[in-house]
FIGUVO-708145 format. One record per residue (C-alpha): residue in one letter; z, y, x. Coordinates in steps of 0.1 Angstrom, whole numbers, plus 5000, padded with zeros to 4 digits. Layout:
<pavexs>
AZYX;...
</pavexs>
This chain:
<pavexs>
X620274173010;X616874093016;X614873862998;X612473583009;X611573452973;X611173622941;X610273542907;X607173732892;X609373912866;X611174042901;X607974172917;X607574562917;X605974642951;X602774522961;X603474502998;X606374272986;X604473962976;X600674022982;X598074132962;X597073802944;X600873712935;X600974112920;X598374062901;X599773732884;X602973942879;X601174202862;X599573902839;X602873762834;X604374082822;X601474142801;X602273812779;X599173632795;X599873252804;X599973162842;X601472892853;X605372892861;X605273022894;X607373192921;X606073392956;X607273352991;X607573713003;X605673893033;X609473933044;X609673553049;X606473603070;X607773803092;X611073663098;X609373333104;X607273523131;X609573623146;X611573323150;X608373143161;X607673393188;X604573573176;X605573883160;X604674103187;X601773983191;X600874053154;X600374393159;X597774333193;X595974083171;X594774313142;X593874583169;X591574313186;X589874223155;X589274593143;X588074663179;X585774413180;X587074253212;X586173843206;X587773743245;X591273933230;X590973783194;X590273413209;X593273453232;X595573583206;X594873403183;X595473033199;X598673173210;X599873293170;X598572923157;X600472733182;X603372953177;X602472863135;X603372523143;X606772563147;X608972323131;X610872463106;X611272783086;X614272993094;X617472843075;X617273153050;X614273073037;X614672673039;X617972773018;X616073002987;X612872792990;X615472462983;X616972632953;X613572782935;X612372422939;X615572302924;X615272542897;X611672402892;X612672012894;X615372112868;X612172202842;X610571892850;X608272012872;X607671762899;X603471902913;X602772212931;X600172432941;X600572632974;X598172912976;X597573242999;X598573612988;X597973833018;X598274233019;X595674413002;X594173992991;X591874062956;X592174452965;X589174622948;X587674692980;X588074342996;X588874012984;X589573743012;X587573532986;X587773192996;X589173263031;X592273183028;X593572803024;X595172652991;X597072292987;X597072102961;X598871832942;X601871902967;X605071702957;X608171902951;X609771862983;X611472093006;X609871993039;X606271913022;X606072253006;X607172383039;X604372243058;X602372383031;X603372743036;X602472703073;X599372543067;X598372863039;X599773133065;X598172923097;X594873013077;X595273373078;X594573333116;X590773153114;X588273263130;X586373343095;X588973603085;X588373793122;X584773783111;X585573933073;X587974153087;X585474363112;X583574413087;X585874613061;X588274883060;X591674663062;X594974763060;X596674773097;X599074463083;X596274283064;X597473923083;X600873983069;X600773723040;X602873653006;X602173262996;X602273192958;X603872852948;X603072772911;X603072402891;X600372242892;X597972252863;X595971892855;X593172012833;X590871862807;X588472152819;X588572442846;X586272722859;X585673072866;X584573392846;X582973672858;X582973942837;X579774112843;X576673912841;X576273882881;X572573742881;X571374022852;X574374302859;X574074372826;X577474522814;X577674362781;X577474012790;X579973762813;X579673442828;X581573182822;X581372862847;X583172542835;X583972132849;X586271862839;X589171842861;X590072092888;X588072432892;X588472342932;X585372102930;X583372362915;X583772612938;X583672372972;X580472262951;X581371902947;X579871982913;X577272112895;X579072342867;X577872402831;X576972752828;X576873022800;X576273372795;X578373552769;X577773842752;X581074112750;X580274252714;X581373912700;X582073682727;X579373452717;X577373232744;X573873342738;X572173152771;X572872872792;X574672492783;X576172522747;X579472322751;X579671952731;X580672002693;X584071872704;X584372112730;X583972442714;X587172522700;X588572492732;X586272692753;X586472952726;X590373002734;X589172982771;X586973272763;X589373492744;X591773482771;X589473622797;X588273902776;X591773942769;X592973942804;X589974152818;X590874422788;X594274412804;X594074462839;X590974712834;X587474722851;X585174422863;X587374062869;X586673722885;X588873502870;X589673112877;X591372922849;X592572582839;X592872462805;X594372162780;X594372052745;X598172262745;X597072582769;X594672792785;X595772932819;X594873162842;X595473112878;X594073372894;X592773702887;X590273912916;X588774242907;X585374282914;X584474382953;X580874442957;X579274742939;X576174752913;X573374802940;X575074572967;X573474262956;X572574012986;X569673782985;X570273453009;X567573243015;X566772863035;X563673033046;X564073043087;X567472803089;X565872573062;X563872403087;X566372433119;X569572283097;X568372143066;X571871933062;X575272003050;X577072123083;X580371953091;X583672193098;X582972183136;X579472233137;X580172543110;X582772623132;X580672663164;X576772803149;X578773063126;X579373253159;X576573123182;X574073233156;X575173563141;X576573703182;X573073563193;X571573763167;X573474093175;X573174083211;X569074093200;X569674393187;X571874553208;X568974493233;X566674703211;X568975003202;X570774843170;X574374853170;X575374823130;X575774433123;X574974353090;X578874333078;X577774003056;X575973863086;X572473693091;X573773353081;X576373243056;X577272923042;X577172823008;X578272542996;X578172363031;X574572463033;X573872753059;X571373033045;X570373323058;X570673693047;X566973813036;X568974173024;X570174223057;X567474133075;X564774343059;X567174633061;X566474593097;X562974563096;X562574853079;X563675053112;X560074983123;X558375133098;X557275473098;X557775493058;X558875293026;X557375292996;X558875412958;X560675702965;X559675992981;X560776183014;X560876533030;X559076673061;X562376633080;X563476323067;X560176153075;X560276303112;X563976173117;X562375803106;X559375863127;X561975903157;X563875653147;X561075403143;X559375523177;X562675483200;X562775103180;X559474983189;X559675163217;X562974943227;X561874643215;X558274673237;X560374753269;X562574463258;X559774213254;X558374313291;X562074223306;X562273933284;X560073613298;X562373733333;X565673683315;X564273353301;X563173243334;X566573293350;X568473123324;X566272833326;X566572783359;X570272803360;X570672583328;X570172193346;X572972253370;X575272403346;X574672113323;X575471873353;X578472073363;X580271993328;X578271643324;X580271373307;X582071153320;X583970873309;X586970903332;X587771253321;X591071303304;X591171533274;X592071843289;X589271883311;X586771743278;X588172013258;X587172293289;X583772143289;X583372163255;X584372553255;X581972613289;X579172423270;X579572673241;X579372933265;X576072833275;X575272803236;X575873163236;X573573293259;X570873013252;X571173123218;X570573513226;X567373403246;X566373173212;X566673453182;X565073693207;X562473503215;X561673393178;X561373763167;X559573843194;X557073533194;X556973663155;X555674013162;X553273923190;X551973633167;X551473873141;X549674133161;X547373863172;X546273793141;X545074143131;X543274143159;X541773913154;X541173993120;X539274323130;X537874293158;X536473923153;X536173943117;X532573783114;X534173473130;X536473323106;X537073023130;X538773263156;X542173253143;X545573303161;X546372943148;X542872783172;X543573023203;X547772863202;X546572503197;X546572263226;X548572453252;X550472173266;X553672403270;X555972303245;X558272063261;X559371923225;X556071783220;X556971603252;X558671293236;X555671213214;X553371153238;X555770943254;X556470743232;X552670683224;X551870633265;X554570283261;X552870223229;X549370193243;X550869983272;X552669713244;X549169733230;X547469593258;X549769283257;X548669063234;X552368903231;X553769213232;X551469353204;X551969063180;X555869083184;X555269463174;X552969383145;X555069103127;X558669193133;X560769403117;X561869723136;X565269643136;X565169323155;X562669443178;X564969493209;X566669183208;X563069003212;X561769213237;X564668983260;X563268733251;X560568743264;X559168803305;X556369083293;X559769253266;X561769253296;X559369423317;X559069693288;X562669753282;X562869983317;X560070233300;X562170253271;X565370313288;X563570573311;X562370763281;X566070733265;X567070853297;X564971203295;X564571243257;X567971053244;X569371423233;X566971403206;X567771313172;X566771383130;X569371663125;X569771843156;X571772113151;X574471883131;X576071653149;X577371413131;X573671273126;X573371043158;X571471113189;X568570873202;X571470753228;X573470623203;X570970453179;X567770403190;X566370243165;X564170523156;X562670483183;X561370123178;X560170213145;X558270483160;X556770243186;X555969993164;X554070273137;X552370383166;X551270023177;X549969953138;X548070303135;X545870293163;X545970653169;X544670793201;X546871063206;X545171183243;X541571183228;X542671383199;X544471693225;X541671683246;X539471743215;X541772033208;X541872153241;X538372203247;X538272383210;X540872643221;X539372703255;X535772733235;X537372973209;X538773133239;X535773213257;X533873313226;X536573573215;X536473713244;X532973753254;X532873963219;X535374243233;X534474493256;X536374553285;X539474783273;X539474553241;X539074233259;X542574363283;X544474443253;X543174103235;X544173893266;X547774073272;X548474003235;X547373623235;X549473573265;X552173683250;X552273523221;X551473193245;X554773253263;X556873333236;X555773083211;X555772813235;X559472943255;X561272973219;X560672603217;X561872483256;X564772733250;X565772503220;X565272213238;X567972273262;X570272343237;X569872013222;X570271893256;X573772083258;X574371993223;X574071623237;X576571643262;X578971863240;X578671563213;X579971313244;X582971533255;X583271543212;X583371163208;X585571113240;X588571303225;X588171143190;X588670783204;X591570933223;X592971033187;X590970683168;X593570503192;X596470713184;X595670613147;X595571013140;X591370903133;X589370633117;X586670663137;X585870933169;X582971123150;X585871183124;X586571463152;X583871683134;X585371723104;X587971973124;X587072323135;X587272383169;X590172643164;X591972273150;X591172063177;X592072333200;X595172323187;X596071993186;X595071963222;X597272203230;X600472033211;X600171713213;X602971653185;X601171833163;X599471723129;X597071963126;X593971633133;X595071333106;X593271063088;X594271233054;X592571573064;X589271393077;X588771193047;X589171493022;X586171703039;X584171383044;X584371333008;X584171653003;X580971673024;X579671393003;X579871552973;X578271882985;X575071652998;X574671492966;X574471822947;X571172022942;X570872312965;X568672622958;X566272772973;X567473132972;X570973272960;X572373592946;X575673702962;X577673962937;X580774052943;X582773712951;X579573522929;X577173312943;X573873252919;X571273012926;X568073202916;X565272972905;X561773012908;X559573042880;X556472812884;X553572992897;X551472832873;X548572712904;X546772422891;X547572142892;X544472042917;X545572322942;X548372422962;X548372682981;X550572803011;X550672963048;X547872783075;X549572753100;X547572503125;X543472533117;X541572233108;X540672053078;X541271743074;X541471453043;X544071183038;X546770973016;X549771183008;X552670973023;X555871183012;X558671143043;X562171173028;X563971043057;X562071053090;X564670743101;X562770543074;X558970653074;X558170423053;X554670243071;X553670623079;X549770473088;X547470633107;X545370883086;X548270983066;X548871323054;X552871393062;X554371553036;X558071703036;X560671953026;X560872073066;X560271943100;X562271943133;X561671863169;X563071523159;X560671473135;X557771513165;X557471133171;X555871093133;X553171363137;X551071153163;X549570903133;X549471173109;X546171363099;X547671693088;X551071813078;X552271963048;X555472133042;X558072313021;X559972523045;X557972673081;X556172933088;X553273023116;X555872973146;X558372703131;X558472343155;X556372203129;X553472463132;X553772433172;X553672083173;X551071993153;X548672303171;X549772143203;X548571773191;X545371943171;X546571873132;X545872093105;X549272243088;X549772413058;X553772533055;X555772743026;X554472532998;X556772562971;X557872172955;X555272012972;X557271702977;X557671692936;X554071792930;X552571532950;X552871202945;X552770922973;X548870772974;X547271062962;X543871192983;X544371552992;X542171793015;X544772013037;X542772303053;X545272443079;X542572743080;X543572953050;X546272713034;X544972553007;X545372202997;X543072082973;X544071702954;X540971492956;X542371172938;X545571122922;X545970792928;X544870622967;X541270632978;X539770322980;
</pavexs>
């Protein structure tokens, strides 16, 4: 008779339970403590499919996702997790799972732990690391640990695990999932151990990672874990936090058992582990997956500045596929069609970083040779072809490009009024807006990354021309031939917002109410008074075509201008204090750039002057078209937020939400399927509150710069000091100009803080958001940019010197210190350190 629940002392065949419930039989049998435990068998899965409905549609499902084919995957896929939802397990199971959790109520245990073991799961070659779902603290119920099991077999079916799964050699069954039930451990401490040093590789040291409580908050990263390095020979920590005196003879145990285990089971192990004053445990055991040479270096540089926030579950949900398609359907374009199998952007720790490994992998297809190793005659003729058919791709790509752009601009307004919100809709047709807008994501997306790289390379080539061929002119720069264009449509809502400034300027009641009130209170005393109410139509009208802006664009669960406007007032009123003329300072910049221009050019003779004037228009439309083509994203982001917040106070009033914008704490895969079955509880209060506090936690917790990925380890790498001094910074110049002021250090750009006129903005990034706040500045400093990031645009186009990718500059200067920012060759030079008088 077959069996739907065994006992790990039961478990001989691997395709029985999984491959994570294996290997805690294998511990078990080895005399290593695990918790009492028992496995649901990949039997029960199947019989459960099939008396959902799905089983034959198993089988297309894992052919889509090895084919690649997203439009089958999506289909199939809603249909397994609606069929997922079904009621009840089969009576067969109901009846064995009833009696193992009799059997476990009988030895006092009354808390469970509900976790995945699919086919091939913790495999040498592939892991599922962290893909899979686990519940916690589960009561020892039939029909809670029921709804459990669905919930842990429901999440073999995410979109992440199609993603994982294209990207490896799977087993044809690999969805076919075991689920391990165990008691629950309460621990005085818990971690991980990883049994070769990830960040050194050294083979003769671990690393052991260690919280109070449950080892579940260290690795959603809801803490910041103490960290040691142990050396094998005699498993003494020799770097990192020494545990408390009190502490050691614990973690000692903790230690032995892992060297213990690993010696076991044989080769490299990640192990997660619980212990008590009574016990050490371990709870599960993962061989190693990524090989010595495999290492991945992820970086905030180029998403740092774009989504500087944790992301929500929906908005991971939605620019985990936007980004990474977007950024293969680039290089399909130029001949490329291996995918990085890790992806260009990856999520740590709720913040989204972006794969520098992968990325200069495929840069080096455009380079006729690499350096430190050396290479035949017909190896370097094979990369010469290969690098020739690339650029060659990639320049017949960049001529068709600005046309592509061009048509998807045009088409983009009425698209975006087609699916417009509106607040009669029901949630059906919401929820088909919603999946239309994403469509347009996707293409706008495309045109976006495509346009950055290419923007990039033209930008570059620029600037070694004008390196040698105007080399006696140092002022010539690619950053003073840029500034001033006038094209960038996100420098838009700065100037007007300074254009209804200078008009409450030249009403003296109007000015007073804007120079003695606080922000906050400022659009209640505008009605007040005749002149206010004759202002409030300007503001409305600018709310009316800028209102899609806001702080955090990307995310959002930040709000838009249209739903709190109050930025905006402060931003009137800081213009109304500075006194900044914002239209004398881009003519000034104008006429520079149209000098420069002129000067270049009658330097060049003819054949050079051609090439010099096809490469400067380039860059012009690409540097300028990357930005518009973000701006009607946010637009589309806007609307998508409204179809977002409609369905959520459809679900706030059935009580399943708090509040609407608890909707983003869903995937979209979740909300799809709720809308789909409506007596579903896949969207509940209990789920929302978890990931916002979970969310909470990951904000609160430092986040590095740069991480090393080995095998199922993430490292935070950090940065040695460069040892500048202390007087000079140095970083990229980005927008040319010099220029002296007070460091005023913006933390949150919904709080600037009196940013006055003559100020020298300082920050960790900048956004189109942030645009409003560069008219008073005098120059801009930043962590996180680069020659072509929003910031550098926007403060060419408004003629401010910038000096990005300046490492801690928010913690090396202070607030009121006199600095010289020379956007020419990036150096900032600290005049005063405290505020010139």
């Amino acid at each position: 008779m077959k069996r739907f629940i065994l006992f790990p002392e039961e478990v001989s065949e691997k395709s029985a339970v999984g491959g994570k419930a294996v290997q805690l039989s294998r511990l078990q049998k080895a005399g290593i403590a695990v918790p009492p435990s028992f496995f649901i068998t990949v039997s029960a899965f199947d019989a459960f499919a099939e008396s959902a409905g799905i089983a034959s549609l198993l089988e297309a499902y894992g052919a889509a996702v090895k084919k690649g084919d997203e439009a089958e995957v999506t289909r199939l896929r809603e249909k397994i997790t609606e069929g997922l939802e079904y009621p009840e397990l089969p009576a067969e199971i109901r009846e064995e799972l009833r009696d193992a959790l009799l059997f476990f109520r009988k030895k006092g245990i009354t808390k469970l732990a509900v976790r995945s073991s699919a086919r091939g799961e913790d495999a040498q070659s592939f892991s599922f690391a962290g893909l899979f779902e686990s519940i916690l603290n589960v009561e020892n119920d039939l029909n809670k640990i029921s709804e459990a099991v669905r919930l842990v077999w429901r999440s073999g079916f995410d979109r992440r695990i199609g993603h994982y799964a294209q990207k490896k050699v799977l087993p044809d069954d690999w969805y076919r999932m075991g689920v391990i039930v165990q008691e629950m451990i309460h621990p005085r401490f818990s971690g991980v151990f990883f049994s070769v040093d990830p960040v050194s590789g050294a083979q003769n040291k671990a690393l052991l990672e260690y919280t109070a409580g449950y080892a579940e908050q260290l690795v959603q990263g809801q803490v910041t874990p103490e960290r040691c390095v142990v050396r094998h020979s005699d498993r003494r920590i020799v770097e990192g936090s020494p545990p408390d005196e009190a502490d050691v003879s614990l973690l000692n145990r903790v230690i032995d058992l892992c060297f213990e285990t690993q010696n076991k089971l044989g080769g490299a192990i990640d192990l997660e582990w619980a212990a008590d004053e009574r016990q050490v445990f371990i709870l599960q055991a993962r061989p190693i997956t990524t090989a010595a040479g495999e290492d991945i270096l992820w970086t905030d540089e180029n998403v740092g500045e774009v989504i500087p926030d944790i992301v929500t579950p929906f908005s991971w949900s939605i620019l985990e596929p936007i980004t990474n398609e977007g950024f293969r359907w680039f290089l399909k374009r130029i001949g490329i069609k291996k995918y990085p199998r890790n992806g260009l952007f990856g999520l740590y720790e709720g913040k989204v970083y972006f794969n520098q490994t992968a990325f200069r992998s495929l840069l080096n297809r455009f380079y006729l040779s690499q350096t430190g190793r050396p290479i035949s005659a017909p190896a370097k003729l094979l990369q010469l072809t290969r690098s020739l058919f690339a650029v060659s791709r990639l320049g017949l790509f960049s001529l068709t490009l600005p046309l592509r752009i061009k048509k998807i601009r045009q088409s983009h307004g009425g698209t975006l009024r087609d699916v417009s919100f509106n607040e009669e809709t029901e949630i059906s047709p919401s929820l088909e807006y919603v999946r239309r807008l994403l469509r347009l994501h996707n293409r706008n997306m495309a045109l976006h990354i495509s346009c950055t790289i290419v923007a990039e390379l033209y930008y570059q080539m620029l600037a070694k021309l004008c390196s040698a061929w105007l080399a006696d002119k140092k002022e010539l720069n690619a950053d003073v031939l840029l500034a001033g264009l006038h094209a960038a449509e996100s420098a838009e809502s700065g100037r007007a917002l300074w254009q209804i400034a200078q008009k409450i300027k030249k009403t003296p009641s109007l000015r007073s109410l804007f120079e003695r009130e606080d922000s906050v209170d400022l659009q209640q005393k505008l009605m007040e008074l005749e002149e206010g109410r004759a202002l409030l139509p300007d503001i409305e009208a600018f709310l009316d075509r800028y209102g899609h802006g806001a702080l955090h664009e990307f995310e959002l669960y930040y709000p838009r201008w249209w739903e709190d406007n109050r930025y905006i007032f402060k931003m009137l009123q800081t213009y109304v204090r500075s006194g900044s003329d914002l239209e004398q300072q881009q003519r000034e910049t104008e006429q520079r750039r149209n000098k420069a221009r002129e000067t270049a050019l009658s330097r060049l003779h003819p054949p050079r002057k051609w090439f010099f004037q096809f490469i400067l228009r380039r860059t012009e439309i690409f540097s300028t078209q990357r930005e518009n083509l973000k701006q009607d994203f946010i637009r589309a982001h806007s609307e998508l937020k409204k179809h977002l917040l409609h369905i959520g106070r459809t679900w706030q009033a059935e009580q399943r939400l708090d509040k609407a914008d608890d909707i983003l704490f869903f995937t979209l895969d979740e909300i799809e399927q709720q809308c789909g079955d409506a007596s579903a509880q896949v969207i509940n209060r209990d789920t929302a509150q978890m990931r916002m506090e979970r969310r909470e936690g990951q904000s609160a917790a430092p986040h590095p710069k740069k991480l090393l990925q080995r095998g199922n380890r993430f490292i935070p790498l950090d940065e040695a000091e460069t040892g500048a001094s202390v007087s000079a910074l140095k970083g990229i110049g980005c927008s040319a100009g010099v220029a002296e002021g007070r460091v005023k250090i913006i933390v949150d750009p919904a709080n600037p803080d009196n940013l006055q006129k003559g100020d020298i903005l300082v920050a960790v990034s900048t956004n189109p958001g942030w645009t409003p706040l560069f008219v008073p500045a005098a120059a801009v400093v930043t962590e996180i940019g680069g020659a072509l990031s929003h910031g550098a645009i926007i403060a060419r186009e408004y003629g401010l010197p910038m000096v990005t990718a300046v490492e801690n500059v928010t913690t090396k200067l202070k607030d009121g210190m006199y600095i010289r920012v020379n956007g020419f060759n990036g150096q900032i030079t600290i005049l005063e350190t405290t505020e010139k008088q």
